[in-house]
C-alpha positions in Angstrom: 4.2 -14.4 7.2 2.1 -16.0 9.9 3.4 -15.6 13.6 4.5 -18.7 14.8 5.1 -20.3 11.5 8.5 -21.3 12.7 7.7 -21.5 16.4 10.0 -24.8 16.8 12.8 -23.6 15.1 12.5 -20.3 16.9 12.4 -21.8 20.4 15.8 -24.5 19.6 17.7 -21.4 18.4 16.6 -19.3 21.9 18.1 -22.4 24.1 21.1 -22.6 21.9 21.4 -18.7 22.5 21.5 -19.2 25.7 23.7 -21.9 26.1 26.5 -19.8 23.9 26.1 -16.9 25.8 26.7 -18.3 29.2 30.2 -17.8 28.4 32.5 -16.4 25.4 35.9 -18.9 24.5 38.3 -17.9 21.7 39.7 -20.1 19.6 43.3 -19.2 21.4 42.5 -19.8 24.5 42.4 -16.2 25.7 39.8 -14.3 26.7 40.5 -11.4 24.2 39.4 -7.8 23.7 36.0 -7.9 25.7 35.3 -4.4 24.5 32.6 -3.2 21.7 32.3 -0.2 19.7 29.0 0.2 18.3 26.4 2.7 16.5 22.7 2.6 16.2 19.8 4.7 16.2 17.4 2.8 18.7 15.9 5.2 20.9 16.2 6.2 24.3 13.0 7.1 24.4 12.0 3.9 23.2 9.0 5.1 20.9 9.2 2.4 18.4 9.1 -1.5 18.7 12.5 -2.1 17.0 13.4 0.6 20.2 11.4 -1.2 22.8 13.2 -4.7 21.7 17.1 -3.5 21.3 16.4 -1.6 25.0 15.0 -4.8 26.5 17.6 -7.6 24.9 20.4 -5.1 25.7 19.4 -4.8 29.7 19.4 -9.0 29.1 23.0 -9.0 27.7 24.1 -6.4 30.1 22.9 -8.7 32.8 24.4 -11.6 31.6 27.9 -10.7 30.7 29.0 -7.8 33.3 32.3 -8.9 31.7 31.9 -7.3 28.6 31.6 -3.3 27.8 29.4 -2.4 25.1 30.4 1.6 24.6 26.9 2.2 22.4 26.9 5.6 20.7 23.1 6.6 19.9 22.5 8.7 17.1 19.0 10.1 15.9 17.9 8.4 13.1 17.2 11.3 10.4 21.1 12.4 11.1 22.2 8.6 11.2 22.7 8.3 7.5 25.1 11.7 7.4 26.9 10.3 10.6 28.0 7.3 8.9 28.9 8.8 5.4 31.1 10.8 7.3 32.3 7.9 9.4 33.2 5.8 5.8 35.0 8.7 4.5 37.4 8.9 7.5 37.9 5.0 7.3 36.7 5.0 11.2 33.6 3.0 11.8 32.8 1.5 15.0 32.9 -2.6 15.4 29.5 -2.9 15.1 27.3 -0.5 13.4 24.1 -0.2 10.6 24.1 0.5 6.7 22.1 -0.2 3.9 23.1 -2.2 0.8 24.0 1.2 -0.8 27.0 1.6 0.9 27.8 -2.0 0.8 30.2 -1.6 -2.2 32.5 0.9 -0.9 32.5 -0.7 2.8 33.5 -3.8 0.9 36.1 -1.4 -1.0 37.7 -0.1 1.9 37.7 -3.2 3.9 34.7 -1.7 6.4 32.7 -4.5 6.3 33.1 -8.5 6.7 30.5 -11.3 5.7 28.4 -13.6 7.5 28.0 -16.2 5.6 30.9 -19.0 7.8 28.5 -17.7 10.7 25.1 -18.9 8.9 27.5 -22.0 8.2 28.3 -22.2 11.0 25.5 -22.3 12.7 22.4 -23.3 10.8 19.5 -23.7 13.8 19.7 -19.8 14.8 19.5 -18.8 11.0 16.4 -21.3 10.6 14.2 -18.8 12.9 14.3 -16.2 10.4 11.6 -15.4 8.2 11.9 -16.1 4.2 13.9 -13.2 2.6 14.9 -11.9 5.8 18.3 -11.4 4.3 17.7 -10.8 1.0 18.8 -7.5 0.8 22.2 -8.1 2.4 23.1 -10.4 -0.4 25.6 -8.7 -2.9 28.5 -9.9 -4.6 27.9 -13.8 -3.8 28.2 -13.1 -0.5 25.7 -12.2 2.8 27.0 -9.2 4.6 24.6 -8.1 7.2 22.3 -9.1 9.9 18.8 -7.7 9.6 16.9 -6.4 13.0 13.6 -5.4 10.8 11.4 -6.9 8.1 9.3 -4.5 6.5 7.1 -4.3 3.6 6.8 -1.4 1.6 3.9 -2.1 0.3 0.3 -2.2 2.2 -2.6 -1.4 1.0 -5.2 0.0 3.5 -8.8 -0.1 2.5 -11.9 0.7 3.8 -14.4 -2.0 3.1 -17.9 -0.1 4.1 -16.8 2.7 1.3 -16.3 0.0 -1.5 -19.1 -1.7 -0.8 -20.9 1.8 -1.4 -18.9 1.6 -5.2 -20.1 -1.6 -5.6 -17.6 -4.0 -4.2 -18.5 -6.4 -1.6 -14.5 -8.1 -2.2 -11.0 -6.3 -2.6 -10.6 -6.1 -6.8 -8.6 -9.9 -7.7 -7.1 -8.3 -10.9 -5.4 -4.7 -11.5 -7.9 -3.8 -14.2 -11.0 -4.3 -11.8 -8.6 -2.4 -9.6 -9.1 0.6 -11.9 -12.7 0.2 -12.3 -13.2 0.6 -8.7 -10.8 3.3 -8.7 -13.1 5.2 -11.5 -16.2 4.0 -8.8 -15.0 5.3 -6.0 -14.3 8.5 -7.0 -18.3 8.6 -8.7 -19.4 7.5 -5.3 -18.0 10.3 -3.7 -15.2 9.6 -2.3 -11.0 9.6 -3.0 -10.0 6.3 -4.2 -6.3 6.3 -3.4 -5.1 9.1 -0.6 -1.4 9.6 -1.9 1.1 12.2 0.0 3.6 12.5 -2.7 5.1 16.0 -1.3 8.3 14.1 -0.2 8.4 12.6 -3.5 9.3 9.0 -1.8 5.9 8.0 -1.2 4.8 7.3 -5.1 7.7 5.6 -6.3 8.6 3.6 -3.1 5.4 2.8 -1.9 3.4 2.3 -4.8 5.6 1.9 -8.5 8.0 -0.3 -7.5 5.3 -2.8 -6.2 3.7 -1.8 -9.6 7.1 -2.6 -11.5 6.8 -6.1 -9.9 3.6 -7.1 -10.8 5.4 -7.3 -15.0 8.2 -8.9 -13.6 9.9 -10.8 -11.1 12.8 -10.0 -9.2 15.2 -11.2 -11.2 14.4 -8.1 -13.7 16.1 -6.0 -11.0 18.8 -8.4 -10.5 19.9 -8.0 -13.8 19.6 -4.4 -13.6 21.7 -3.9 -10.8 24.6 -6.1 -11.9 24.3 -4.6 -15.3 23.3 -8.2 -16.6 21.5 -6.5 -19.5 18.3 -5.6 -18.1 17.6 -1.6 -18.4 15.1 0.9 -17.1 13.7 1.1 -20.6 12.5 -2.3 -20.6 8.7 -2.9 -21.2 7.9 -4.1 -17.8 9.4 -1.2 -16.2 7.9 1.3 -19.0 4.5 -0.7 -18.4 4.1 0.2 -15.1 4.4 3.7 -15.5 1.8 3.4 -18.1 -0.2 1.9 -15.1 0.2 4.7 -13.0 -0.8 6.8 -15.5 -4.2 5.1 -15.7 -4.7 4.9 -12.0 -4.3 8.9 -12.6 -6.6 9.8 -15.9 -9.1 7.1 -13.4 -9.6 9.7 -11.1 -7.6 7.1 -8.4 -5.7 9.9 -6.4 -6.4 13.5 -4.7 -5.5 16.3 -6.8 -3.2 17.4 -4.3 -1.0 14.4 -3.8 2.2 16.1 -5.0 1.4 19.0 -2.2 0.7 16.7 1.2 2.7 14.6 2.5 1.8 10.7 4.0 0.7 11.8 6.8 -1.8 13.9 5.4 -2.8 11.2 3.2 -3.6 8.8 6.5 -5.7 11.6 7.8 -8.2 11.7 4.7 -7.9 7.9 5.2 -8.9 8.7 8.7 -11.6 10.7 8.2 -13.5 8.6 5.8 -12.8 11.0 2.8 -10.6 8.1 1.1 -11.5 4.6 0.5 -7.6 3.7 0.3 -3.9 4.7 0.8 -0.8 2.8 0.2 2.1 2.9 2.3 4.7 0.7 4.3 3.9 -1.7 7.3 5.3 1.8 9.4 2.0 3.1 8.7 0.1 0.3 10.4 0.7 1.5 13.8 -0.3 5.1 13.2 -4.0 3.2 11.8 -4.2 1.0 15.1 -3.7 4.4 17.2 -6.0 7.0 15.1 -8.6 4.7 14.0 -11.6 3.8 16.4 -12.8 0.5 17.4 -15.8 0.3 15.5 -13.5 1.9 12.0 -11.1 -0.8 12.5 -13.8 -3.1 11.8 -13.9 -1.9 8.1 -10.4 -1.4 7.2 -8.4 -4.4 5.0 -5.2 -5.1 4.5 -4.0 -6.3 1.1 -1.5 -5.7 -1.4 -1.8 -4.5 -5.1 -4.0 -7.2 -7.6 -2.0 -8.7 -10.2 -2.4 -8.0 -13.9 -4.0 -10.8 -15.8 -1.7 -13.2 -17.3 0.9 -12.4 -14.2 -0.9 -14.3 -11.3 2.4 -15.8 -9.9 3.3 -12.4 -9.0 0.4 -11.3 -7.0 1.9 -11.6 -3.9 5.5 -9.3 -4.8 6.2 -6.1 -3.2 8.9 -4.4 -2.3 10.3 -4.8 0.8 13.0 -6.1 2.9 15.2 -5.5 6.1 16.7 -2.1 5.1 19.2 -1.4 7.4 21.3 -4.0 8.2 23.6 -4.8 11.2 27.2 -4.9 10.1 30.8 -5.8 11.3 33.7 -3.8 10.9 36.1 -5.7 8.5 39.5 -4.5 10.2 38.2 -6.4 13.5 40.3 -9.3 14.7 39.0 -12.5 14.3 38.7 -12.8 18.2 36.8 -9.4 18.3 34.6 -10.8 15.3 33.0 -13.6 17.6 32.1 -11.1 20.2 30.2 -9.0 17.6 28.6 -12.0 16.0 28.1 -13.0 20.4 26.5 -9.5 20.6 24.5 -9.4 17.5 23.0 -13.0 18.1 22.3 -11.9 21.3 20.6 -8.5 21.3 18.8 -8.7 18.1 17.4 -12.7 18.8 14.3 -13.5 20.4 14.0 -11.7 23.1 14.4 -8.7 20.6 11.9 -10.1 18.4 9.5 -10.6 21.1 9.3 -7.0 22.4 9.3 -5.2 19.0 6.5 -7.5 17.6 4.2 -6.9 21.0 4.8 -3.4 20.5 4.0 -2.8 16.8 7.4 -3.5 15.0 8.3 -5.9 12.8 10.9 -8.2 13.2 13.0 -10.9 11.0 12.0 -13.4 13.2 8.8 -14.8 13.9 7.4 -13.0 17.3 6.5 -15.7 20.3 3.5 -14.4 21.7 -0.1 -15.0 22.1 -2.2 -13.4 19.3 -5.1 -12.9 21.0 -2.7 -9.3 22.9 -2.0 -8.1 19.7 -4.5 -5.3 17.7 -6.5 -7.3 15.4 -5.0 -5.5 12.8 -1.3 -6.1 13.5 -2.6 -10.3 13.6 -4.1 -9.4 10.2 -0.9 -8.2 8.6 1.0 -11.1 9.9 -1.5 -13.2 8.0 -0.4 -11.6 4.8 1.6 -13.5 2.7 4.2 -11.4 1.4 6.7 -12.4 -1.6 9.6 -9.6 -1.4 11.7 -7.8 -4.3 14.4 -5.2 -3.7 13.2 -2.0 -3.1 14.9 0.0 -5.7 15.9 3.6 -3.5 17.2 0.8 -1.0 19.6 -0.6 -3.5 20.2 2.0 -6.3 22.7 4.8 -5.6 21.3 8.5 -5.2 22.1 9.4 -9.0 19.0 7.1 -10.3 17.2 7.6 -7.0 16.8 11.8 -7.5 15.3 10.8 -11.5 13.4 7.4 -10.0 12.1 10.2 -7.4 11.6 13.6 -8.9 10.7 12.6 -12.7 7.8 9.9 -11.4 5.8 13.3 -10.2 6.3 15.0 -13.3 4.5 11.4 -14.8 1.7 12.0 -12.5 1.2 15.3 -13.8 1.6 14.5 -17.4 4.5 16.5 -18.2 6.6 13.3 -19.0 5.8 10.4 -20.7 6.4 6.9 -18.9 8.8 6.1 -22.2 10.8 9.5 -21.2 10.6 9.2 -17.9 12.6 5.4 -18.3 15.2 6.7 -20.7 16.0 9.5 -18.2 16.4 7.1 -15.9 18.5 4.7 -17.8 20.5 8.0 -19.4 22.4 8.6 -15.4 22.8 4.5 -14.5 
């Protein structure tokens, strides 16, 4: 994902933004319901990018359309997720609010939620600007029922390159069985291969297995899983990259801790030059701008997992996606529907993208600015070239999420097998 890769498109769909926002006609004739309803959790305190953009697009649209009233209800993000379970169960959601494909079933149930895809129809040039498998996770059921505001991988690895060269390696590992060689000499060398803060018990099977999953099989493993097309948990790939783990683990590859810290205890043995690695999200890459000095930053790599030999196509596959997605309330009018879309278009385009790139976030649509202000780290992880697969605690509901989660540390500790740990898995899907 290379900033700029889609500068042209980006640019036609900003003037075509602005040309449909100068004024808002319904298809009667009226002027409607110029009222909103909306949820989110983008800070007041804007101490994020995705916070920095939504506060700066929404002073735009405010400006622009002192015709319309946007009553925005801000809610902090660790209680947002309770917030709107409760709002689903009363069958009251805003007109505009945020979910993740989890909840996308029983929205659709309940008539909560509408699609998008006559508005990508509909207009094609604004939906050109996003990046490749920006929407991806809002995909479900043959239809497209979100809008993302985010991007994000889940999978980074950061590496120190002056402590592998002490192992012996002057290049990142190409394959995932020199990957556990250098893992073995790293930890002779002194030092901890793989910083993992597993205390949370998120970290190891978000961040790191289901990347590890995907480098045995593609994405369309998981697509069969999900809408029970035959695949199952106890299939090799999935049983194979348990077995992986268990490698990286007899290789010496994490602390001996990592079930007892959490990640950002694991960035600060990164930090301190105890650990030659740790894997995390594209979150994390901020934090490593900020805590890391000049002259570290000129050491530290950014890459993703090797493949394993035989499964090159899949080296670039991780897990990621948008997330959280920006929805529509399906018991809107039609009328009230093209002032959400109006909104959405608006508030989470460009402008948005702009703002929350410059300061460290990582939006679905290409940022339009100069490089050469950006950290030369954040330019570095643009440059990667990211293939993404559902992240599985995304998608899955919280029954296989709890055994996904709580049975992958009792694999790290070797008191389950990775052929147990997929039939207890498979035993509550």
């Amino acid at each position: 994902m290379i900033v700029g890769r889609r500068l042209v498109a980006a640019v036609s769909c900003t003037a075509l933004m602005v040309a449909a926002g100068a004024s808002l006609a319904f298809a009667d004739g009226s002027k409607g319901d110029k009222t909103l309803t909306v949820v989110h959790f983008m800070s007041p305190a804007q101490d994020d990018g995705n916070s920095k953009g939504f506060a700066a697009a929404m002073a735009t649209y405010r400006k622009n359309h002192p015709d319309i009233t946007i009553s925005d209800e801000f809610i902090q993000h660790d209680n947002y997720e309770m917030k709107l379970k409760t709002m689903v169960a009363s069958k009251e959601l805003p007109d505009v609010y945020y979910a993740k494909p989890d909840l996308f079933g029983v929205l659709r149930d309940n008539g909560l939620i509408t699609p998008i895809d006559d508005v990508m129809k509909a207009d094609p040039a604004f939906f050109k600007a996003y990046k490749k498998g920006a929407f991806s996770d809002f995909k479900v059921a043959g239809a497209t029922w979100a809008f993302p505001f985010q991007l994000q991988s889940n999978h980074v690895v950061y590496y120190n390159k002056a402590i592998f060269k002490k192992a012996g390696y002057d290049k990142f590992p190409a394959t995932m069985g020199d990957f556990v060689k250098a893992c073995a000499a790293i930890r002779k060398a002194g030092y901890i291969p793989i910083a993992m803060g597993n205390k949370g018990k998120w970290l190891a099977p978000s961040c790191i297995y289901n990347t590890v999953v995907y480098r045995y099989t593609d994405a369309s493993w998981f697509d069969s899983l999900y809408n029970k097309k035959g695949a199952k948990f106890t299939d090799r790939p999935f049983v194979d990259a348990a077995k992986l783990m268990v490698d990286l683990v007899k290789a010496g590859a994490f602390n001996d801790d990592m079930n007892s810290i959490d990640n950002n205890q694991q960035r600060t043995l990164f930090y301190s030059g105890e650990a030659a690695m740790f894997i995390e999200g594209s979150w994390a890459l901020t934090p490593v701008i900020e805590n890391c000095s000049a002259e570290m930053k000129k050491d530290i790599g950014l890459t993703v997992l090797p493949p394993v030999s035989g499964k090159e196509k899949l080296g670039n596959l991780v897990a990621g996606g948008a997330g959280w997605g920006i929805c529509i309330n399906g018991k809107i009018s039609e009328a009230k529907k093209k002032l959400a879309v109006q909104y959405i278009k608006e508030v989470y385009g460009q402008e948005f993208c702009n703002v929350s790139g410059k300061s460290g976030g990582f939006p679905p649509m290409p940022p339009q600015i100069d490089p050469a202000s950006m950290d030369p780290l954040q330019v570095a992880y643009n440059k990667l070239d990211f293939d993404f697969g559902p992240i599985f605690d995304v998608q899955l509901p919280s029954t296989i999420v709890d055994v996904f989660y709580n049975d992958l540390q009792k694999v790290l500790m070797g008191k389950l097998s990775p052929a147990d740990y997929a039939k207890n898995i498979e035993a509550v899907r």
